[in-house]
C-alpha positions as CSV (number, residue, x, y, z in Angstrom):
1,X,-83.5,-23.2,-133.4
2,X,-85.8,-19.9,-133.0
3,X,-84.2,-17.6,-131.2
4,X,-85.7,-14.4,-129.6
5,X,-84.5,-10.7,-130.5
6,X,-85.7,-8.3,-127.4
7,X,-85.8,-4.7,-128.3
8,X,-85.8,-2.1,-125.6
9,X,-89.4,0.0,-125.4
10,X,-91.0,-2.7,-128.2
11,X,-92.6,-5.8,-127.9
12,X,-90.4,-9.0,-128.0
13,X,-89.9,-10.9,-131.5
14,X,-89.3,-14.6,-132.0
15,X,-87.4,-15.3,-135.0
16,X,-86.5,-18.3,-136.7
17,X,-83.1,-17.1,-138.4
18,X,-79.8,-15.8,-137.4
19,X,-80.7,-12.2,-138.5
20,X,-82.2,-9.5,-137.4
21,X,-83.2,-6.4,-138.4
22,X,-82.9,-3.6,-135.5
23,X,-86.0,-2.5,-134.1
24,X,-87.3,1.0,-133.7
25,X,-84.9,2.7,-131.5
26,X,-86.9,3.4,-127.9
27,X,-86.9,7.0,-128.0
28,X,-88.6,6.5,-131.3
29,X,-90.9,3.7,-130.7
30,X,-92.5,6.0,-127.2
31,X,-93.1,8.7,-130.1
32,X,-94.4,6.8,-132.7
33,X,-96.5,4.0,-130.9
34,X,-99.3,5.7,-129.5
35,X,-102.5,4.5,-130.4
36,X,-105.9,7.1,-130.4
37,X,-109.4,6.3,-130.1
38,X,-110.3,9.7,-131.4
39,X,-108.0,8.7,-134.3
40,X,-109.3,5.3,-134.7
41,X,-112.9,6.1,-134.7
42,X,-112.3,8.9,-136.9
43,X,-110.6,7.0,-139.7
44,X,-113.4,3.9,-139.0
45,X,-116.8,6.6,-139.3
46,X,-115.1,8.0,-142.2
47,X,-114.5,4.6,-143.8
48,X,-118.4,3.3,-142.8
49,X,-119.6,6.5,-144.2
50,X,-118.1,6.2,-147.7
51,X,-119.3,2.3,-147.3
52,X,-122.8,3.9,-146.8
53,X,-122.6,6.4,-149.5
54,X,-121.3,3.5,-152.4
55,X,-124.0,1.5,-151.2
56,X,-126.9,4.1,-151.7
57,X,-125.3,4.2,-155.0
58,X,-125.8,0.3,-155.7
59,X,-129.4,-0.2,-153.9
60,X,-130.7,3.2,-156.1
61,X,-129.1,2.0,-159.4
62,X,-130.4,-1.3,-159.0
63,X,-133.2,-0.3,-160.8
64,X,-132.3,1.8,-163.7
65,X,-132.0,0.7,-167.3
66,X,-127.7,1.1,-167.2
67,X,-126.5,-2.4,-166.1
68,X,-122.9,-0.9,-166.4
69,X,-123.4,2.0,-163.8
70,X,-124.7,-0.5,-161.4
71,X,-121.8,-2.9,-161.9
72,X,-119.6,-0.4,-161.6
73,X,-121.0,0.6,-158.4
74,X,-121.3,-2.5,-157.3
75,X,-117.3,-2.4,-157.6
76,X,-116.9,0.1,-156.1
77,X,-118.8,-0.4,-152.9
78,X,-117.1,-4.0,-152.7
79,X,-113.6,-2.3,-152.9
80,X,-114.6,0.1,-150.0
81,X,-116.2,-3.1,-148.4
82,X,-113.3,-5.9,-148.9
83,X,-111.2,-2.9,-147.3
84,X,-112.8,-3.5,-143.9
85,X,-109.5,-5.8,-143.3
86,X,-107.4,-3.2,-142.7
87,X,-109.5,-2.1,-139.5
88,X,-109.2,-5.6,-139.1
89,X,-105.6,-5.8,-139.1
90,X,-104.9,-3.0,-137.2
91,X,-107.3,-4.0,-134.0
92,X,-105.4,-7.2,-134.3
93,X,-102.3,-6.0,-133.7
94,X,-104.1,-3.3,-130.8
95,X,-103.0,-0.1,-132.8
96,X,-106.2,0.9,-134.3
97,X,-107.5,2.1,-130.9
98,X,-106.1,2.5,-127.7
99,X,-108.8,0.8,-126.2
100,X,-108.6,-3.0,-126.2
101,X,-112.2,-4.1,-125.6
102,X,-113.3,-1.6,-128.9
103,X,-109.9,-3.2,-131.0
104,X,-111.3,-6.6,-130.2
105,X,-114.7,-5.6,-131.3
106,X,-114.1,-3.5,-134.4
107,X,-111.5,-6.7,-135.2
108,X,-114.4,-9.5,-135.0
109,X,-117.2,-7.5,-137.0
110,X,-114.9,-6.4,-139.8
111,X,-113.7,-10.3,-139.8
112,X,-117.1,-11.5,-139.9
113,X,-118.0,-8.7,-143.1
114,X,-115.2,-9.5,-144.9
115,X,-115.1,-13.7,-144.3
116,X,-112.0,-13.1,-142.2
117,X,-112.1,-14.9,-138.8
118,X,-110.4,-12.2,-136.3
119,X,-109.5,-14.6,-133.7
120,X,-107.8,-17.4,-136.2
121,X,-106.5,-14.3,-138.4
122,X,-104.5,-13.1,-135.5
123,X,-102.4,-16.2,-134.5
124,X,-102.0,-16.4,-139.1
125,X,-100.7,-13.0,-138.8
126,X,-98.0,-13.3,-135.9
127,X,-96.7,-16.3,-137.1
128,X,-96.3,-14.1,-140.6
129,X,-94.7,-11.2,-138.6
130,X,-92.2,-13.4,-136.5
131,X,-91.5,-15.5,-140.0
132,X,-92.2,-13.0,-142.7
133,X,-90.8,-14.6,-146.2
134,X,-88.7,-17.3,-144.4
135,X,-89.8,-20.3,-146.5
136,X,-91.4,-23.2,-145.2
137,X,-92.2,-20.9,-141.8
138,X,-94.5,-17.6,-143.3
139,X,-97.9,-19.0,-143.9
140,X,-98.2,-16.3,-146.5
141,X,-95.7,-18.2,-148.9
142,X,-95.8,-19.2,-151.5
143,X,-96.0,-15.8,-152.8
144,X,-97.7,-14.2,-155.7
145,X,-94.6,-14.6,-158.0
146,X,-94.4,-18.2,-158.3
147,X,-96.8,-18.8,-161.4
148,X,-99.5,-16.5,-162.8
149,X,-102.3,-19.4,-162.3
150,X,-101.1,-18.7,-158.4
151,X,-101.1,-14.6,-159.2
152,X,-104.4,-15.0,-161.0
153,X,-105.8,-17.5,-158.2
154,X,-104.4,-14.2,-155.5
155,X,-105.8,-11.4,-157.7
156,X,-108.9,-12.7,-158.5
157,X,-110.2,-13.5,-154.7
158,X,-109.1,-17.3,-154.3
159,X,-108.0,-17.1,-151.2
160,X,-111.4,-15.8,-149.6
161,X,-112.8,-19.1,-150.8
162,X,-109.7,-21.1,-149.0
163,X,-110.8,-19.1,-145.9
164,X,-114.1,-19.6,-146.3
165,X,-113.3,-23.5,-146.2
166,X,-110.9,-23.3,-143.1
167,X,-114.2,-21.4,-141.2
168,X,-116.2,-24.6,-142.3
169,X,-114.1,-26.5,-141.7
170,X,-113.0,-25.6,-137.9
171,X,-116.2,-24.8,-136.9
172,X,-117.2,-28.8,-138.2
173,X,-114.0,-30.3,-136.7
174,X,-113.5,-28.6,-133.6
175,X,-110.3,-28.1,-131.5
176,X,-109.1,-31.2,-133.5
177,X,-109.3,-29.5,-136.7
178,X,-106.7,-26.6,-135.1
179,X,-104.5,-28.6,-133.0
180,X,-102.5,-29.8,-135.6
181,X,-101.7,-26.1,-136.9
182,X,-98.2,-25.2,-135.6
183,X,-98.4,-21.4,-135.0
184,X,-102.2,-22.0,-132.8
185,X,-101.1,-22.3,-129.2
186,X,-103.3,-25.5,-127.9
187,X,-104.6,-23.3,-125.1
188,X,-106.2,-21.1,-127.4
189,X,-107.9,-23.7,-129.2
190,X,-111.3,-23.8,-128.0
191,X,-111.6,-19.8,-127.9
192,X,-110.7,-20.0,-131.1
193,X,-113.4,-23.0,-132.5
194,X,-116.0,-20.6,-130.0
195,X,-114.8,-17.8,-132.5
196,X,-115.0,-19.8,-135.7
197,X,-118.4,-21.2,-134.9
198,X,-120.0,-17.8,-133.7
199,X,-119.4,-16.4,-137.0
200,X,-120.8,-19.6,-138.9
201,X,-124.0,-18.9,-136.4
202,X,-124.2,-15.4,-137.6
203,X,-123.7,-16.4,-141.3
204,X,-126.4,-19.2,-140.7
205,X,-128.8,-16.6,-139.5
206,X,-127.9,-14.1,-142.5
207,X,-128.8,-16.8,-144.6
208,X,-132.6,-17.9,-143.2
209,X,-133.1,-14.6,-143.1
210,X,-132.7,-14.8,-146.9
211,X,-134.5,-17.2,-147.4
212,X,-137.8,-15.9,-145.4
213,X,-137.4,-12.1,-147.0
214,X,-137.3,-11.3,-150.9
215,X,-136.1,-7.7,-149.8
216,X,-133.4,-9.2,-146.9
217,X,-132.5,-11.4,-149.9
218,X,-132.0,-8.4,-152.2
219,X,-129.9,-7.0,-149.4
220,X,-127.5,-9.6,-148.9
221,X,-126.9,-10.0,-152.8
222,X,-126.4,-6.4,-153.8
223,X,-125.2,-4.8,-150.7
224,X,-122.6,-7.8,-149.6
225,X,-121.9,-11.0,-151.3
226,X,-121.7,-9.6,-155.0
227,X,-119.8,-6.2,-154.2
228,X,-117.2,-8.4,-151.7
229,X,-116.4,-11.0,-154.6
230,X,-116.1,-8.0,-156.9
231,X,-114.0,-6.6,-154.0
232,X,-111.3,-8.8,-154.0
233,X,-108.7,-8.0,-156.9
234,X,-108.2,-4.4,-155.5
235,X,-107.4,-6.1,-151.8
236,X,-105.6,-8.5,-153.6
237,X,-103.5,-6.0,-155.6
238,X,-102.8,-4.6,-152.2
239,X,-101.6,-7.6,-150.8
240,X,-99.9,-8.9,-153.2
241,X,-97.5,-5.5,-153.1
242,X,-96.4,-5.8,-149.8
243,X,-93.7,-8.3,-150.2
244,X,-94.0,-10.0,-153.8
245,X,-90.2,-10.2,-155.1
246,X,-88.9,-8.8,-151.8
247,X,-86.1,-10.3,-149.9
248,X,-86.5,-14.3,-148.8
249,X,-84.7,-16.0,-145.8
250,X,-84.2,-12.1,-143.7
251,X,-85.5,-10.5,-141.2
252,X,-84.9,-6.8,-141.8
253,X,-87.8,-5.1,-143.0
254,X,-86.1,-2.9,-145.1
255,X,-85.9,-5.4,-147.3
256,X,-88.4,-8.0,-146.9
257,X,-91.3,-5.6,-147.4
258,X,-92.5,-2.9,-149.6
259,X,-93.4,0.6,-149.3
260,X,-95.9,1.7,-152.4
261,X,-96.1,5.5,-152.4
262,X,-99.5,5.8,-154.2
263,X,-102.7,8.7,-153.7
264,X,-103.9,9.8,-150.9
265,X,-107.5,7.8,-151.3
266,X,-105.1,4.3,-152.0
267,X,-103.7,5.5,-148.3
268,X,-107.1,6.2,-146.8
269,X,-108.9,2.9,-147.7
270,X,-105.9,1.1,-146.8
271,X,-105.2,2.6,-143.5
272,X,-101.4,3.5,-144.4
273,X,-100.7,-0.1,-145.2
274,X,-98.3,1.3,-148.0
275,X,-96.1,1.7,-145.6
276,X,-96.0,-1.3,-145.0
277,X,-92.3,-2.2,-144.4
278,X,-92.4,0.7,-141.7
279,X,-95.3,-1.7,-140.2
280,X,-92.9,-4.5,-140.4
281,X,-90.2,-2.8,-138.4
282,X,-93.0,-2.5,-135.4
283,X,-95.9,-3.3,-135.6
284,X,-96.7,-1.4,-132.6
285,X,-96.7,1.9,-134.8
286,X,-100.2,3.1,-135.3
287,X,-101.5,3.1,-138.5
288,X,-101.7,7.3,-138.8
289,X,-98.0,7.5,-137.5
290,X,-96.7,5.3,-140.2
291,X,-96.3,8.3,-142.9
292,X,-94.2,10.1,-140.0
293,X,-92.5,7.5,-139.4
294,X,-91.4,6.5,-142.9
295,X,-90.1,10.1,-143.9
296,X,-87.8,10.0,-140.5
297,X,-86.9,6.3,-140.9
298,X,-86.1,6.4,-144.6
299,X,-84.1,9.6,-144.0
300,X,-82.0,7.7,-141.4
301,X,-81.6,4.7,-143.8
302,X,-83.5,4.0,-147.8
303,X,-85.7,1.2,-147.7
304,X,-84.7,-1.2,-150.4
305,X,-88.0,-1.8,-151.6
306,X,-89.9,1.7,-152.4
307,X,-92.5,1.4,-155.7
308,X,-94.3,5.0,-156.5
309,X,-97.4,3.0,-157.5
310,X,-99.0,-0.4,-156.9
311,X,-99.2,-0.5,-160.7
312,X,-95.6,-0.7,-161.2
313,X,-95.3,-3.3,-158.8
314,X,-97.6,-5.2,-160.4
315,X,-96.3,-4.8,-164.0
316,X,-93.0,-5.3,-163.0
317,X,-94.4,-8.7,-161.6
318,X,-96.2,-9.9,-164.7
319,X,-93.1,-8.9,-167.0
320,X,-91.3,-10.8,-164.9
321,X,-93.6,-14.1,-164.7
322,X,-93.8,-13.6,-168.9
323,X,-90.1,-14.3,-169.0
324,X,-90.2,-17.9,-167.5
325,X,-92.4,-20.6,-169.1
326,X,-93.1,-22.4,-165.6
327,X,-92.9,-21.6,-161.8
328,X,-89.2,-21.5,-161.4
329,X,-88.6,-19.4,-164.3
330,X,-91.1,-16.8,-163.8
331,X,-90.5,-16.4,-160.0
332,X,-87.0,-15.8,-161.1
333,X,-88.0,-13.4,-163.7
334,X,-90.5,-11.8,-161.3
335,X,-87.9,-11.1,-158.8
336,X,-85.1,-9.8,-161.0
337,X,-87.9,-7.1,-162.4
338,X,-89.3,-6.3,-159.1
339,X,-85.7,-5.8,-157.3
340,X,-85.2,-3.3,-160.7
341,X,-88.3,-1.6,-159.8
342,X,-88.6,-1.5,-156.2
């Protein structure tokens, strides 16, 4: 039976297991949980800008005789583009600004450039915050670890086509599409299909536009679709990180989730995420405290699960699923190398 964990000065967590980690103690949460606009707009006009500048760089090598320099800009721009979910994720969770109205804004036209429905994404991710790696309850399971056709299938940008689906497929099917998914409360069904089906609306006019303009067309291709498919690996990579061979069936962060001290660009375009077991511990911490936060917290009490790089995380993963010839085998291998390596 889900039980709930209150935690005095942060938000209330259900949980579905007889653990708990400890919340951020009060004092700290009132000095780390205080969300800027200044901040928040800030970190978003620097990350727009560099989206600008990577796509002057596709749109004016479009034309040159180097193929290679295009793709790699192309790349490029679609790693600073797919990155758009972390502003995303943070105006979900209302710590990205201080400001509501501009968190729920910021949160729906990231979703919509990035394939990510806001509203749908932010029911997803609280049922993976009350439930994270409890199996059978974190919609995020199964993991990364449990073959490498389902690591390749993460890496590689298979999911966006799974969400890309569900959009269809809500927007076609209605409120009866999303009753039957548990962690959607039924009154926010129809706010959610109104969601769903706005951004299908906007996609559908993106699309005739297309169609009627050989340089809207041009647009579309070069500046958005190609660079976010070539995009997803590095988001992926990130993603994967965050809890791939951490602790199952727990709810203390310390050890269900990673943090990946990597370079100060990998923390930029990934608004802190890194720290992403100090997110865990409450969410309510803004994305520019969680550095603060980590060197205090981890002082107090070592995170299990620290990796200096992303890279090790990820070679440490695929030693791990070469050790077993199937699923069972190489999740097992996975994890053994992972909990080696942070």
């Amino acid at each position: 039976m889900p039980r709930t964990a209150p935690h005095e000065g942060c938000p209330t967590v259900t949980v579905g297991r007889q653990d708990t980690h400890p919340c951020v103690a009060a004092a700290e949460c009132g000095v780390f949980a205080q969300p800027s606009d200044a901040r928040g707009l800030l970190q978003l006009a620097a990350h727009l800008l560099l989206l600008c500048g990577t796509g002057v760089c596709v749109w004016s090598l479009a034309e040159a005789t180097s193929w290679l320099g295009w793709l790699a800009a192309s790349a490029a721009h679609g790693c600073v583009l797919a990155h758009l979910y972390m502003p995303l994720h943070e105006s979900t969770h209302y710590t990205a600004f201080r400001s509501h109205w501009l968190c729920d804004a910021v949160a729906w036209a990231c979703g919509a450039a990035t394939t990510f429905n806001a509203t749908f994404f932010r029911h997803f991710h609280k049922q993976h915050h009350i439930a994270t790696q409890e199996v059978g309850a974190d919609p995020e399971l199964p993991g990364a670890s449990a073959s490498l056709a389902n690591y390749a299938h993460k890496l590689l940008g298979g999911e966006m086509l799974v969400a890309l689906r569900g959009l269809v497929l809500t927007g076609w099917g209605g409120c009866d599409s999303v009753l039957p998914i548990p962690w959607v409360p039924a009154a926010e069904a129809r706010a959610l299909v109104f969601s769903v089906r706005a951004q299908l609306a906007l996609y559908a006019g993106v699309a005739l536009g297309a169609c009627a303009n050989a340089a809207w067309r041009r647009a579309v291709l070069q500046l958005w679709l190609l660079p976010l498919a070539l995009g997803q690996p590095p988001l992926w990579a990130h993603f994967i990180s965050q809890h791939t061979g951490t602790a199952l069936g727990t709810a203390d962060a310390r050890r269900n989730s990673r943090v990946v001290l990597a370079s100060a660009p990998y923390h930029f375009l990934t608004w802190n995420m890194g720290y992403h077991a100090v997110h865990h511990m409450n969410p309510r911490i803004p994305f520019h405290q969680l550095p603060r936060a980590f060197r205090e917290l981890h002082a107090q009490k070592p995170f299990a699960h620290v990796a200096r790089s992303g890279a090790h995380v990820h070679a440490a993963l695929l030693a791990g699923l070469g050790e077993g010839a199937g699923a069972v085998g190489g999740a097992g291998g996975a994890k053994r190398r992972l909990q080696k390596g942070g």
